[in-house]
C-alpha positions in Angstrom: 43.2 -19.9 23.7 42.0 -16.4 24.3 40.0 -14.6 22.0 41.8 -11.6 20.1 39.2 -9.0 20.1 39.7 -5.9 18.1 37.1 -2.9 16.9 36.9 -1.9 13.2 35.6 1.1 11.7 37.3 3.1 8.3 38.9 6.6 10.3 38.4 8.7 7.4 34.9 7.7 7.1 32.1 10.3 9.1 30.7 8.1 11.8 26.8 9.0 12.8 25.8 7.0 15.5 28.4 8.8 18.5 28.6 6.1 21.0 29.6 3.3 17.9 32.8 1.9 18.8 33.0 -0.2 15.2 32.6 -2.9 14.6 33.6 -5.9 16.3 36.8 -8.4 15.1 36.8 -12.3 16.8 40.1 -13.3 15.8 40.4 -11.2 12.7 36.7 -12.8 11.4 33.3 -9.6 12.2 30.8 -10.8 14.4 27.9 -8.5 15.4 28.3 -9.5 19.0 31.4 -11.2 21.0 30.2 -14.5 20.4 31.4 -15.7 16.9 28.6 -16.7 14.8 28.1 -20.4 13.8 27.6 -22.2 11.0 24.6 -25.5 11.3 26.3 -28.2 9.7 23.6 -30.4 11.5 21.0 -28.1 10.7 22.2 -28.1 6.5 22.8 -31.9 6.4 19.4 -32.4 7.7 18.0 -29.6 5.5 19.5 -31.3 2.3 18.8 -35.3 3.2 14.6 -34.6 4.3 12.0 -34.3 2.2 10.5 -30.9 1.1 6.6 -31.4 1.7 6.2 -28.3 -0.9 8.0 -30.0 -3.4 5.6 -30.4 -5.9 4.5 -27.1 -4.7 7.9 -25.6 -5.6 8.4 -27.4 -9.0 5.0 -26.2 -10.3 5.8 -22.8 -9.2 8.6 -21.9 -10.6 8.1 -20.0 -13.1 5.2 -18.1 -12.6 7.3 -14.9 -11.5 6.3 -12.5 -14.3 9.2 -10.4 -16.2 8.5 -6.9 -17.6 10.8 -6.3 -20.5 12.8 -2.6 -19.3 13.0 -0.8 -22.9 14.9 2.4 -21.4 15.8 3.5 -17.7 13.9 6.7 -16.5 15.1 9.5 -14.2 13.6 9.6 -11.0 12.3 5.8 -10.4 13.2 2.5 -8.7 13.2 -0.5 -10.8 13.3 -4.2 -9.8 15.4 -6.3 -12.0 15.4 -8.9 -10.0 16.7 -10.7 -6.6 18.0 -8.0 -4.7 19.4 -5.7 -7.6 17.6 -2.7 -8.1 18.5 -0.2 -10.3 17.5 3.5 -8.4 17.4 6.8 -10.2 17.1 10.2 -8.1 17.2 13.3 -9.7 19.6 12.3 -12.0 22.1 10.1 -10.3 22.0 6.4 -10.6 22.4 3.7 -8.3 22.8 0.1 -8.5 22.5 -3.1 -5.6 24.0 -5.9 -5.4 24.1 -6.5 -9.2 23.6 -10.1 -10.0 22.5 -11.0 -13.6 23.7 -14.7 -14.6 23.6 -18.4 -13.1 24.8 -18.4 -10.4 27.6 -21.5 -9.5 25.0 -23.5 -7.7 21.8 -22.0 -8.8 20.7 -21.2 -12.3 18.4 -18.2 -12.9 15.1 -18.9 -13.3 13.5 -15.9 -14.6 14.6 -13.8 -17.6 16.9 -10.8 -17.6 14.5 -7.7 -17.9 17.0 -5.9 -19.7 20.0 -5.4 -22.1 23.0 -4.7 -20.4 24.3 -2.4 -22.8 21.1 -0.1 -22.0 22.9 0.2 -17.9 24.5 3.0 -18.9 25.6 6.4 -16.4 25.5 4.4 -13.3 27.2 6.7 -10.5 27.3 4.1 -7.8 27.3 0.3 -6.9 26.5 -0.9 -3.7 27.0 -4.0 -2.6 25.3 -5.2 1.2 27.9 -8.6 1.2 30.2 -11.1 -0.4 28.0 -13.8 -1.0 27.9 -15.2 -4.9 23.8 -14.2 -5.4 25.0 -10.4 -4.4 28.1 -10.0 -5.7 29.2 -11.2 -8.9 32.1 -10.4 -10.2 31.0 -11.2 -14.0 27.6 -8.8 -13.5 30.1 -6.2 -12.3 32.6 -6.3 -15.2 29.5 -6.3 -17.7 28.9 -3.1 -16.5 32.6 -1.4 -17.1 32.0 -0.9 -20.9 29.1 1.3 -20.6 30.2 2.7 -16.9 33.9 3.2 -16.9 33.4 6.1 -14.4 31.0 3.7 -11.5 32.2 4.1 -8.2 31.8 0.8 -5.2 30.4 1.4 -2.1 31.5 -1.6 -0.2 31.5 -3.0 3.3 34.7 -3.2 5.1 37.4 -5.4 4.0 35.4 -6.3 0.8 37.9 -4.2 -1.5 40.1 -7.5 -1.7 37.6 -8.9 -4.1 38.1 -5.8 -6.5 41.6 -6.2 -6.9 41.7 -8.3 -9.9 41.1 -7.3 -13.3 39.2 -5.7 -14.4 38.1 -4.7 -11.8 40.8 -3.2 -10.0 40.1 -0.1 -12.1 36.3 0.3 -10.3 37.0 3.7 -7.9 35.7 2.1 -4.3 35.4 2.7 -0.7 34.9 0.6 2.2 32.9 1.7 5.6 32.1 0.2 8.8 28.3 0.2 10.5 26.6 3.9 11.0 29.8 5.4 8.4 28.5 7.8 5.6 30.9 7.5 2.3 32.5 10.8 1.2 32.8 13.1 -1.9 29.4 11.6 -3.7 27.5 13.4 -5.8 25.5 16.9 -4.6 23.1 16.4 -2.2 23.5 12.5 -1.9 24.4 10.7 1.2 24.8 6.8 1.5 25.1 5.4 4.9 26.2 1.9 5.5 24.2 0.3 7.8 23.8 -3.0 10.4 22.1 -6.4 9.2 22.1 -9.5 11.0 24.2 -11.7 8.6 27.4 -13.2 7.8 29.7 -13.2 4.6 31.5 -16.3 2.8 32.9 -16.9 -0.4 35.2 -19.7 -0.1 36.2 -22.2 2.6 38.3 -20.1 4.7 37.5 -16.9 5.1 33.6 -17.1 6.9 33.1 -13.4 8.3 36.8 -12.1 7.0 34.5 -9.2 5.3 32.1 -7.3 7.0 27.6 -7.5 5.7 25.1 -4.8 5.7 22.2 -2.6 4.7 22.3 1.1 3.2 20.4 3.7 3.7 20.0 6.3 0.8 19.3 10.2 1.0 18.7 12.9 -1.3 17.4 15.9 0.0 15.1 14.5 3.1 13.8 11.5 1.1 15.1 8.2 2.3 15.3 4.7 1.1 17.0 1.8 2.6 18.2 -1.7 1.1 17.8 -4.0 3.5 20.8 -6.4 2.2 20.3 -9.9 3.6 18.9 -10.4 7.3 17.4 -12.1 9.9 15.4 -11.1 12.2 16.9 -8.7 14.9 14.7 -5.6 16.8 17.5 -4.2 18.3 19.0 -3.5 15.7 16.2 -2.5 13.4 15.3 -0.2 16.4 19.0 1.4 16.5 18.9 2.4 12.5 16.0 4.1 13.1 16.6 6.2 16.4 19.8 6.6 14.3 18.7 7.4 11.0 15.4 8.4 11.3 12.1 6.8 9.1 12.5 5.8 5.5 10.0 6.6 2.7 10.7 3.4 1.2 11.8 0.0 2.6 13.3 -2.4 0.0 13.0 -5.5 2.1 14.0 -9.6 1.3 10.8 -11.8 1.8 12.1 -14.8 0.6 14.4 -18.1 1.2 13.0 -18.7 4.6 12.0 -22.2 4.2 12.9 -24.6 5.9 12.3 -22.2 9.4 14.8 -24.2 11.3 17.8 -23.6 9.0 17.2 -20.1 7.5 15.9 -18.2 10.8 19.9 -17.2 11.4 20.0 -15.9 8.2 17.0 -14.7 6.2 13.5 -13.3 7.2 10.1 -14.7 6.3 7.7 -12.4 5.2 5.8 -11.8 8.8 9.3 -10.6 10.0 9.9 -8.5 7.3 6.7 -7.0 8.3 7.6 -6.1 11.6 11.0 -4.9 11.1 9.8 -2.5 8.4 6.5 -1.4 11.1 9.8 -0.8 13.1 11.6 1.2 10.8 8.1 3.1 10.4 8.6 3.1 6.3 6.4 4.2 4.5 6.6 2.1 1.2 7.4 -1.4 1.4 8.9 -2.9 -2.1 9.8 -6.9 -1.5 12.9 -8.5 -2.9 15.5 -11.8 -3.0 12.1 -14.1 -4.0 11.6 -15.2 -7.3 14.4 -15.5 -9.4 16.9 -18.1 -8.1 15.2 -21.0 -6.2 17.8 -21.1 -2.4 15.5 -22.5 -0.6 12.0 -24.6 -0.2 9.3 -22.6 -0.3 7.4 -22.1 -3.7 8.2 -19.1 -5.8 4.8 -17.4 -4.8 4.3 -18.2 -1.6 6.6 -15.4 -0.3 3.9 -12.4 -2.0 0.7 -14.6 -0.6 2.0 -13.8 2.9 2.9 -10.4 2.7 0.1 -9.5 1.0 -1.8 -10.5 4.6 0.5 -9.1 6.8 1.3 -5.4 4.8 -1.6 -2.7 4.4 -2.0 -2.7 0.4 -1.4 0.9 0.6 1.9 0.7 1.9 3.0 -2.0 -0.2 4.2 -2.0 -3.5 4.7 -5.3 -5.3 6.5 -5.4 -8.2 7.3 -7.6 -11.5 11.0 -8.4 -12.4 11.2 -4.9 -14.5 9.0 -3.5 -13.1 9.2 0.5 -11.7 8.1 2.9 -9.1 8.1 6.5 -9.3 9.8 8.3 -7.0 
């Protein structure tokens, strides 16, 4: 049977990389090449049935992530509130990733909320890199309607689906493909959806039926990029920059990369998040998706030992769950 092979981008979306055809459809499921991506069922059985030689290692470590208790959100600064959510604030107009707050279905939390919901309040956008359950929950979302009635969704493509139910179906949103820039934002903001080398999956039948990615934030000529979830790829770290140009600051995934064999398809160790950020040529490198849900079998500080060796200490800034940078 021949593949049905089809090119996807949103048409009333700007598109900023000119030769981008869109991206690419395998029998109605996104692949970042023509070869449809495979799952490991090997690969997981044998990750779940062998023993973890860090296991002690993991147990004794797993709480020693440290949470900063957020008392009120500040224009102008980036904080960490854990995983991959970051709540950004530039000049006035707030942005929030891949908002994920509770136990997950499989995973419970294992660090503290650094916040009160309730306090989330006049967030302009939400941006979510993928469908899978540790960066989009749809319970995190709707705990945010009360206090932000007005949010808007910047989404991948075909992820709208999931909004369609209540409450959520009242959340404004709009979907792009790779290199597309969402419209009518706020003054002087542009958000760019961006490549990543990942895959998307919420139940049993729809693996890659919605598309993955990375943003890349601009206000004004100062950048910042959300790396989403990755694994390693040069290519196409070096196509978002000759693209996009540098960004000031690189919030980058350093964890679940243990064991190497069955996350290298999906996540990046520290060493590769490294080099894709030396080929971005960030400035600022602020880690994420280590810490607060155990996904994988390395220890909960093991991920920050081995950046710490591998990023200049002036470049990187390594915060607590709650913790804040200045922009």
């Amino acid at each position: 049977m021949s593949n049905h092979i089809k090119y996807e981008l949103n048409n009333n979306l700007p598109l900023l990389k000119a030769d981008y055809s869109g991206n690419i459809l395998v029998n109605g499921r996104f692949s970042k090449d023509l070869v449809k991506k495979k799952t490991h069922l090997f690969k997981t059985i044998r990750w779940l049935v062998k023993r973890n030689p860090q296991k002690e290692e993991l147990a004794k470590e797993k709480s020693i992530i440290k949470v900063n208790k957020i008392n009120s959100f500040e224009d102008n600064k980036i904080y960490w509130l854990g995983h991959s959510c970051f709540y950004i604030n530039i000049a006035g107009i707030s942005f929030i990733t891949d908002p994920v707050f509770f136990d997950l279905i499989t995973n419970k939390r294992d660090t503290a909320l650094p916040f009160n919901i309730k306090d989330l309040k006049n967030i302009s956008y939400i941006l979510i890199s993928h469908d899978h359950y540790d960066h989009l929950s749809i319970k995190s979302i709707s705990s945010l309607l009360e206090n932000n009635p007005d949010m808007e969704a910047l989404l991948p493509l075909k992820t709208s689906e999931l909004f369609n139910s209540c409450p959520l179906k009242w959340i404004s949103r709009q979907e792009a493909g790779w290199y597309q820039s969402y419209i009518y934002l706020k003054d002087n903001v542009r958000v760019t959806f961006l490549p990543s080398d990942h895959w998307c999956r919420r139940g049993l039948f729809d693996q890659n039926k919605r598309l993955w990615g990375s943003f890349m934030i601009e206000h004004k000529g100062h950048k910042i990029f959300f790396a989403g979830d990755t694994a390693y790829n040069e290519e196409m770290y070096k196509d978002i920059k000759n693209t996009m140009g540098s960004p000031d600051i690189c919030l980058m995934p350093i964890g679940s990369y243990s064991p190497y064999y069955m996350m290298r398809d999906h996540h990046i160790n520290p060493e590769e998040a490294a080099a894709l950020f030396e080929i971005l040529g960030g400035k600022k490198f602020i880690p994420m998706h280590y810490g607060t849900y155990t996904m994988s079998s390395e220890p909960a500080g093991e991920p920050v030992r081995r950046i710490k060796k591998v990023i200049d200490k002036d470049k990187l800034v390594l915060l607590e769950i709650g913790g804040e940078y200045n922009l």
